[in-house]
C-alpha positions as CSV (number, residue, x, y, z in Angstrom):
1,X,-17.5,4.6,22.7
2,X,-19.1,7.9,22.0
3,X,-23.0,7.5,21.2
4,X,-23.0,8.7,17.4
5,X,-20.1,6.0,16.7
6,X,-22.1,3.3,18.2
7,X,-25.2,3.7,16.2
8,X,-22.7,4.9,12.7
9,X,-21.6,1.0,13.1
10,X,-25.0,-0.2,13.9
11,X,-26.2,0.8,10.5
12,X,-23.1,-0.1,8.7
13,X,-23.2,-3.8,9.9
14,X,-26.8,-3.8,9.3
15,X,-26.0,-2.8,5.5
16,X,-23.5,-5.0,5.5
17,X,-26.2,-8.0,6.4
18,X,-28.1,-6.8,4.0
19,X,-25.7,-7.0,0.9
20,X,-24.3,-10.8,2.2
21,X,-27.9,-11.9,1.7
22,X,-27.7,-11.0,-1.9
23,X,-24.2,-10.9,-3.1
24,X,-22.4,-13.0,-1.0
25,X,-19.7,-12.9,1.9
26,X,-16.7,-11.5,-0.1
27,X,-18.7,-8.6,-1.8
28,X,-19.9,-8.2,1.5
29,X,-16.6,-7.4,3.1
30,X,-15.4,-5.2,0.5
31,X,-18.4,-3.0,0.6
32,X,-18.1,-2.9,4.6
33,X,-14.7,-2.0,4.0
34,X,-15.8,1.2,1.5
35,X,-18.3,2.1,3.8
36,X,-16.6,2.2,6.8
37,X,-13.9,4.0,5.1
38,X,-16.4,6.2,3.7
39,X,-17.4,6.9,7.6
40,X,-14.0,7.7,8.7
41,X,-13.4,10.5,5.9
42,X,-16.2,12.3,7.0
43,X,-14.6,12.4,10.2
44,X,-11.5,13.5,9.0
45,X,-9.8,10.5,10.0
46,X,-7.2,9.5,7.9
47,X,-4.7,6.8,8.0
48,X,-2.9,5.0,5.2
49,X,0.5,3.7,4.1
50,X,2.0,3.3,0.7
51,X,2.7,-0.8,1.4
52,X,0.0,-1.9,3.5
53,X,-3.9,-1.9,2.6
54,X,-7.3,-2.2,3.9
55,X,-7.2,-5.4,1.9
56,X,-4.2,-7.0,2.2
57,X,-1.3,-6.1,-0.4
58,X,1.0,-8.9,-1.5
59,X,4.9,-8.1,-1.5
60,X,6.9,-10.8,-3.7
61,X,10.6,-10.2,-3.4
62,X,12.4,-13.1,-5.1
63,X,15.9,-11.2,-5.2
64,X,15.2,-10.3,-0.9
65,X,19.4,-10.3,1.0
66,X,17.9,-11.0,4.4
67,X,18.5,-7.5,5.4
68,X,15.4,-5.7,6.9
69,X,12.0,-5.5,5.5
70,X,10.5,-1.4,5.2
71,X,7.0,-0.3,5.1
72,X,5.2,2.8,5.9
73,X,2.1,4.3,7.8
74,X,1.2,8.0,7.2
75,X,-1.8,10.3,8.4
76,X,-3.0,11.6,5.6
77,X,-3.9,10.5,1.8
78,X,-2.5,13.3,0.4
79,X,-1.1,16.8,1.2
80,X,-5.0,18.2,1.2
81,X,-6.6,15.3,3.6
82,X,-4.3,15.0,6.9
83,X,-6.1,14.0,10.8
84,X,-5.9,16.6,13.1
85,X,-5.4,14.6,16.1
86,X,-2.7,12.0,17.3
87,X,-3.1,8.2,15.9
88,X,-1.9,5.6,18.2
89,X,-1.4,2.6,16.5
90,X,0.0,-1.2,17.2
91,X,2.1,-3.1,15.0
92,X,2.0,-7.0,14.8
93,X,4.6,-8.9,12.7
94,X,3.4,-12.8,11.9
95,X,5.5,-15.5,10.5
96,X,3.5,-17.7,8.5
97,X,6.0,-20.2,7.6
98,X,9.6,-20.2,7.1
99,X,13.1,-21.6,6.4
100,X,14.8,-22.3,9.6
101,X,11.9,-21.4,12.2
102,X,12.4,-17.4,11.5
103,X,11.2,-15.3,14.4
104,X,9.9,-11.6,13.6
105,X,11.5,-8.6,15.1
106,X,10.1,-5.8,14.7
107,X,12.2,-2.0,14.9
108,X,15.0,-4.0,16.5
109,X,12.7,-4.4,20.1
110,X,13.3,-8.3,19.9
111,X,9.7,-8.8,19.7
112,X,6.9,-9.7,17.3
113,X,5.1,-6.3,18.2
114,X,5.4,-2.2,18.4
115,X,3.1,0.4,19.0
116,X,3.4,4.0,18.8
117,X,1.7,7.3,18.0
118,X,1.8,9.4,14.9
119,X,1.8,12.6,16.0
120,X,-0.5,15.6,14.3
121,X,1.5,18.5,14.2
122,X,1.5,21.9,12.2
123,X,4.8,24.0,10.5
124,X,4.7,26.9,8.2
125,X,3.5,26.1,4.5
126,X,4.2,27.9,1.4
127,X,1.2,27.7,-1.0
128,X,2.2,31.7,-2.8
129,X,4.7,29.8,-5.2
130,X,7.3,32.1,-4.9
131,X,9.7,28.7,-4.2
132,X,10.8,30.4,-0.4
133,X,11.7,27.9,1.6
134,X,9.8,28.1,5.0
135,X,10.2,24.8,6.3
136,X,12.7,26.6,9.3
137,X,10.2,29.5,10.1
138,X,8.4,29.7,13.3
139,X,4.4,30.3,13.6
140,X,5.4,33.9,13.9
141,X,8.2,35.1,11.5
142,X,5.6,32.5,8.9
143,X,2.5,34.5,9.5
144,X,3.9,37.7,9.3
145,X,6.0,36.5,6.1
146,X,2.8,36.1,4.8
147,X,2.5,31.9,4.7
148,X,0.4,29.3,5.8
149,X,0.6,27.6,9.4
150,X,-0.5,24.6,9.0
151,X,-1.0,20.8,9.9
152,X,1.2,18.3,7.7
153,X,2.0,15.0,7.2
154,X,3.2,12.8,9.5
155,X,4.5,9.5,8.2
156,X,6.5,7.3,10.3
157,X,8.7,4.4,8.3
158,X,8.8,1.2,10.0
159,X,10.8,-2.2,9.7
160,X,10.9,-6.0,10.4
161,X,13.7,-8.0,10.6
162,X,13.7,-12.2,10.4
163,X,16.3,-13.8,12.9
164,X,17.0,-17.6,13.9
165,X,19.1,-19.6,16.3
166,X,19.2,-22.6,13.0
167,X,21.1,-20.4,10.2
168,X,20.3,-18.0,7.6
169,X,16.6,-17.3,6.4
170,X,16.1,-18.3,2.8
171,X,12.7,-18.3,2.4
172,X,9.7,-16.6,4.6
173,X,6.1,-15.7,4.2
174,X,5.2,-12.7,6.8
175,X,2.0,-10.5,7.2
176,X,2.6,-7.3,8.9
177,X,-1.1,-5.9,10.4
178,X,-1.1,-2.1,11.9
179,X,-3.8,-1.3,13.8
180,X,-4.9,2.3,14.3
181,X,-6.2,1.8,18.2
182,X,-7.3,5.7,18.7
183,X,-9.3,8.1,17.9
184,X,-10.5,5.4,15.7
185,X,-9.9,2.0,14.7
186,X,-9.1,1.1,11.6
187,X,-6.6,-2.2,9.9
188,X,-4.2,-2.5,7.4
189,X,-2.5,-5.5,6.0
190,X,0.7,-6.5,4.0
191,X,2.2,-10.1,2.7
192,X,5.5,-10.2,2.5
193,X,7.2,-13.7,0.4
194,X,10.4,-13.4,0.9
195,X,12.9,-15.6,-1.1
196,X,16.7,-15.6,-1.6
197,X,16.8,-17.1,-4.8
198,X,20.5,-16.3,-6.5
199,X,19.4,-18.7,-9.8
200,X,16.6,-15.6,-10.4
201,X,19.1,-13.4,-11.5
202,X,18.8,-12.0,-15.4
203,X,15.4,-12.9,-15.7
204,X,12.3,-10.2,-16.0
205,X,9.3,-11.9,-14.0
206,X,5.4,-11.0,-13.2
207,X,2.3,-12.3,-10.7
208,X,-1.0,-10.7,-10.3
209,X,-2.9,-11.0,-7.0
210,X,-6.5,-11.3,-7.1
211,X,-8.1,-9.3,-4.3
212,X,-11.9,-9.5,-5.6
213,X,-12.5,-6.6,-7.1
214,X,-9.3,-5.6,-7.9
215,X,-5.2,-6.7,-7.7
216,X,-2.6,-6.3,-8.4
217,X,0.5,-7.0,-10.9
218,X,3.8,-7.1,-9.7
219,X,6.9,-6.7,-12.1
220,X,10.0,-8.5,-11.1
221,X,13.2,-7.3,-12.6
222,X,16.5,-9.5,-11.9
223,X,18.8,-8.1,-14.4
224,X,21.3,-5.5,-12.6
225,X,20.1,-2.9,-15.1
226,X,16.6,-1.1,-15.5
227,X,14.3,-3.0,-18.3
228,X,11.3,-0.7,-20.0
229,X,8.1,-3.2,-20.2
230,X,5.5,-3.2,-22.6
231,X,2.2,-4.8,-21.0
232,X,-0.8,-6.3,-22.7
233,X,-4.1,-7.0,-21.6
234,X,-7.8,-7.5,-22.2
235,X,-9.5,-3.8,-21.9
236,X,-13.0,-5.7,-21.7
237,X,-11.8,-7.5,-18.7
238,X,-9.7,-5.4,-16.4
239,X,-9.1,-1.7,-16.4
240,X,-5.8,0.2,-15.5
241,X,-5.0,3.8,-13.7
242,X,-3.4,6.0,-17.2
243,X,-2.5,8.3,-13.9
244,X,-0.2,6.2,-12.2
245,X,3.2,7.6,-12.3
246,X,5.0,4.5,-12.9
247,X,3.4,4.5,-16.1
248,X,5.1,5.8,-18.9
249,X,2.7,5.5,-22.3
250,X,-0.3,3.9,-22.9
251,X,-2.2,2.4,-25.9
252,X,-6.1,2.0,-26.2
253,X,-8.5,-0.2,-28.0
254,X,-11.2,0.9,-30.8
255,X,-13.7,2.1,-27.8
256,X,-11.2,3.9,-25.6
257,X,-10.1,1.8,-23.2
258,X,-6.6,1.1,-22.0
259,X,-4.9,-1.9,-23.2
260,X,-1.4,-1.6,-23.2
261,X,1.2,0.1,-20.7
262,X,4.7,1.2,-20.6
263,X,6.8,0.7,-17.3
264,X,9.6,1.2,-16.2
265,X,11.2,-1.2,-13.8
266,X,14.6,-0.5,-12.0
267,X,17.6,-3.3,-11.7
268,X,17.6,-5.6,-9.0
269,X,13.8,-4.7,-8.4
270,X,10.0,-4.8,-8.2
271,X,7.3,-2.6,-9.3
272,X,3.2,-2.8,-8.7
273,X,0.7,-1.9,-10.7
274,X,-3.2,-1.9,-9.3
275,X,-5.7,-2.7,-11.9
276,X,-9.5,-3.1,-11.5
277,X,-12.1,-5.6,-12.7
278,X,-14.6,-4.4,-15.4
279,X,-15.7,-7.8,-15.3
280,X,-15.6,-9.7,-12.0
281,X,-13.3,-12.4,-12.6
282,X,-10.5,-14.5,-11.2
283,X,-7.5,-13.2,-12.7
284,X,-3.5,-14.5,-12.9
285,X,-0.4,-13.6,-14.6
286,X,-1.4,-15.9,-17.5
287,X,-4.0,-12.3,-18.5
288,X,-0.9,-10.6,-19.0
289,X,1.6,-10.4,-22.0
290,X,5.0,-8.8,-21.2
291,X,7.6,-7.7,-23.6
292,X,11.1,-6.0,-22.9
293,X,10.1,-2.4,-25.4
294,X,12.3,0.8,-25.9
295,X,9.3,3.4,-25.5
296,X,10.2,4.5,-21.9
């Protein structure tokens, strides 16, 4: 370990100390998290996934068909912020508990583990806005066409399967952790509840999970066709992105602040939305009211 990155973590854990003394262990952890994260930015580390989170992100799939489970890893957190340099990760797939003592296989290698290496790479990039398509050219005939070489994304889609030797799965509670093992390390976490539950169909349901600071509600539609939602909440209590693209309109209170949503969930499917304590809190469905509306 490379002198600078030795005494970067000393600091950071003694920080850390510092804030359990006065806040407590949870606050703790979630400003080690920020922190470190913070540190691996400035080195131009990044690595991220859409499913999976430095705290852990809760998957509820009540309508699941047993087939296999798909989440991502990418690294970059957007098209600006890519790593330069190879990630080699390792995947580990956990059953917590299950119908029918379900095994975890992960990418079809009959085994509870994977590992593997996003690779940095660069291709020609067309940032003129003259909508050419350069994804073909070569470093070359893109230079000289007057474009960009330059690195990109790399995101790499991954999947778990659940088998057993007793009959089929119907219900299973899984927690996929990825672990970025070089240049640097860094973990991120799903849940995944898994339920084959045929009496859920026609039914529009919702959960929150409380993650501290922040959670996140999940909108369950059963019906075979799309539903538009209208979500209420308390704006003194929890706060809400306007910028997330799964929502469609928004209403605020008398001071500004967002307390109503519009979302649109497909049939036969899920939909998350993060929200954000204003006031630390522990919050459940029950902060939520949910409507069927006609405003998407």
């Amino acid at each position: 370990m490379k002198k600078s990155l030795k005494i970067s973590i000393i600091i950071i854990v003694g920080i850390v100390a510092l804030i359990a003394t006065q806040y407590g262990l949870s606050y703790a952890k979630y400003a080690y998290n920020s922190v470190w994260n913070y540190y691996l930015k400035s080195k131009k580390f990044y690595f991220d996934s859409d499913s999976l989170g430095v705290d852990i992100k809760t998957h509820v799939d009540k309508l699941w068909n047993g087939d296999k489970v798909y989440f991502n890893i990418r690294n970059s957190l957007n098209d600006l912020e890519i790593s330069e340099s190879d990630i080699e990760y390792k995947v580990t797939c956990e059953v917590k508990n299950s119908s029918n003592n379900a095994v975890c296989d992960l990418m079809d290698t009959g085994t509870n583990t994977y590992t593997g290496v996003l690779s940095a790479y660069k291709k020609c990039v067309n940032k003129t806005g003259d909508n050419v398509d350069v994804s073909s050219f070569d470093r070359s005939t893109c230079e000289i066409s007057g474009y960009e070489w330059d690195i990109s994304v790399a995101n790499r889609e991954l999947y778990f399967t659940l088998l057993s030797d007793s009959g089929e799965v119907e219900t299973a509670d899984v927690v996929i952790t990825v672990v970025s093992t070089s240049p640097y390390k860094k973990t991120l976490k799903g849940e995944y509840i898994l339920n084959r539950d045929k009496n859920m169909l026609g039914r529009i349901m919702h959960d929150y999970n409380d993650f501290g600071l922040e959670g996140q509600l999940v909108l369950t539609n059963t019906f075979s066709e799309a539903k538009c939602l209208m979500i209420n909440f308390d704006s003194t209590k929890l706060v809400v992105d306007h910028n997330d693209k799964k929502i469609k309109k928004y209403a605020t209170d008398s001071d500004g602040y967002i307390n109503e949503i519009v979302v649109m969930v497909d049939g036969v499917s899920s939909e998350i939305i993060p929200f954000y304590d204003r006031v630390l809190n522990d919050y459940s469905k029950d902060h939520f009211t949910i409507v069927e509306s006609n405003e998407c």
